[in-house]
N, C-alpha and C positions, 0 to 999 in steps of 0.2 A: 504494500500500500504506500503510497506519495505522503510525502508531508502535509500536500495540499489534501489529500484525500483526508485522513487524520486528523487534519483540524477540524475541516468542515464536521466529520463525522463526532469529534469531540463536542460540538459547542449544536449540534440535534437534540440534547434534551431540555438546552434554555430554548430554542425555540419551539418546541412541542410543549412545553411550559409554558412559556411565558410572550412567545409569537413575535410580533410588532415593540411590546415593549421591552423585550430583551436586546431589539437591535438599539433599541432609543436611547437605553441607559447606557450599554457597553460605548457607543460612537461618541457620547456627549462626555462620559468618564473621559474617554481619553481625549479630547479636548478641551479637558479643564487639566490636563498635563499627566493622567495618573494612567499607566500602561494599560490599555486592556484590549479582549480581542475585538472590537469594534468594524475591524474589514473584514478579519470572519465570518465573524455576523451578517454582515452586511452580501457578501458573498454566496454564505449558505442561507440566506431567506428570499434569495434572487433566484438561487436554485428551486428552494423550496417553490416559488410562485409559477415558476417557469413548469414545474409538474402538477402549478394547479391549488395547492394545499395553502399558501399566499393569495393575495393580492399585488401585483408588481406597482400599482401606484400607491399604495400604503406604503409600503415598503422604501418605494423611493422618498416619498414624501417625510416620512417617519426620519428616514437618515438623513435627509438634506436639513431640516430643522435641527436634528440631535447634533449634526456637525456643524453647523453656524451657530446654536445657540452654546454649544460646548468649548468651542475656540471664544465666542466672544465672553465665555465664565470664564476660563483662561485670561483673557483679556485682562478682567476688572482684578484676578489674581494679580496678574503683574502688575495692575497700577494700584493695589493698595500695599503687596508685598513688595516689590520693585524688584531689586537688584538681589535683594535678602533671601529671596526663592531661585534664584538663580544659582546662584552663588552655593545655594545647597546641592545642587543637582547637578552643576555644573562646573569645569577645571577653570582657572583665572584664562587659562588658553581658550579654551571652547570658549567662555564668556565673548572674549574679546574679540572673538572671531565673529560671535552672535552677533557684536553689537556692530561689525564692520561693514557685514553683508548686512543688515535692518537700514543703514543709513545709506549703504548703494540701493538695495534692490527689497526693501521693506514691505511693499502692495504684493510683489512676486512670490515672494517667501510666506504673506501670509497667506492667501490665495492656494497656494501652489506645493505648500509646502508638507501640507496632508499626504501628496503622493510618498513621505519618506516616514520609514518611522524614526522618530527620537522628533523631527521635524512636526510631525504629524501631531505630536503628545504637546511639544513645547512652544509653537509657533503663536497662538496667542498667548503665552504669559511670556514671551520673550516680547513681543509687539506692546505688551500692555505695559510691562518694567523700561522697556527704550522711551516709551512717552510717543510711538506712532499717535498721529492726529481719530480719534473713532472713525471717524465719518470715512477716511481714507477705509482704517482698516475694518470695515462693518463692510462696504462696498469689494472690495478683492476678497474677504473671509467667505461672504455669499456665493462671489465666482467661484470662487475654490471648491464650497461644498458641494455646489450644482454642477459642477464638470467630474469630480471626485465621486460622488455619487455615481452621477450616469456611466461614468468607466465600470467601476466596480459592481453596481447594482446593475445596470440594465447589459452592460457588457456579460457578467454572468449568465443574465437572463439569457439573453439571446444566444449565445453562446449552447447554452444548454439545449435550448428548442434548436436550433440548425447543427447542431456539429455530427449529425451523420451525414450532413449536404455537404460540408467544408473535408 
């Protein structure tokens, strides 16, 4: 069995459990910065819809919310904790690195930066501790979840319904 097979099939009994809201919590957990498996999720209940037992627009819609509304808890972390949550989780190296590329390419990163993990967990409480503008970063965090999403969630989806045609 795939690694990939193996997660998915790990993370079948929160969603036979717990459906829609176990993608919400896991995606939104980890964009308030705290590891979780959140693409898994979000993966295996794309599978799941794509044989029927989902919904594929809950599902998408469920994770685009849980990953814009998670990065921007993220966010208000790093602007009440600032630097001090940083600093915890992070080497004065990596820090400085973080705050190097936020000042080059900050909309990108926060946007974009879901496709990596450590990225994906830390992207708004790094965005929210550099002092990014909201309005900036609420506008690229949205693109990010809704391109993010549709890769993983509907790319799944589809994926599953055609891959005896491909």
């Amino acid at each position: 069995m795939t690694d990939l097979a193996q997660h998915l099939e790990s993370v079948q009994p929160l969603l036979q459990r717990w459906g829609y809201a176990a993608v919400f919590v896991a995606v939104f957990v980890e964009g308030c910065g705290i590891p979780a498996p959140g693409q898994t999720l979000l993966i295996a209940a794309a599978l799941l819809a794509a044989k029927g037992e989902l919904w594929l627009g809950l599902v998408l819609a469920t994770a685009v919310c849980a990953a814009a509304g998670g990065n921007l808890a993220g966010y208000a972390i790093g602007r009440l904790g600032g630097h001090r949550v940083l600093e915890r989780i992070a080497s004065p190296q990596r820090l400085a690195q973080m705050e190097k590329l936020f000042e080059r390419r900050g909309g990108i990163v926060a946007g974009f930066g879901r496709f990596l993990d450590g990225l994906r967990q830390l992207s708004g409480i790094a965005a929210g501790s550099l002092n990014m503008d909201l309005v900036t970063f609420f506008g690229w965090n949205l693109i990010g979840a809704v391109v993010w999403v549709g890769f993983w969630g509907a790319g799944a989806f589809f994926f599953e319904r055609h891959v005896t045609q491909l």
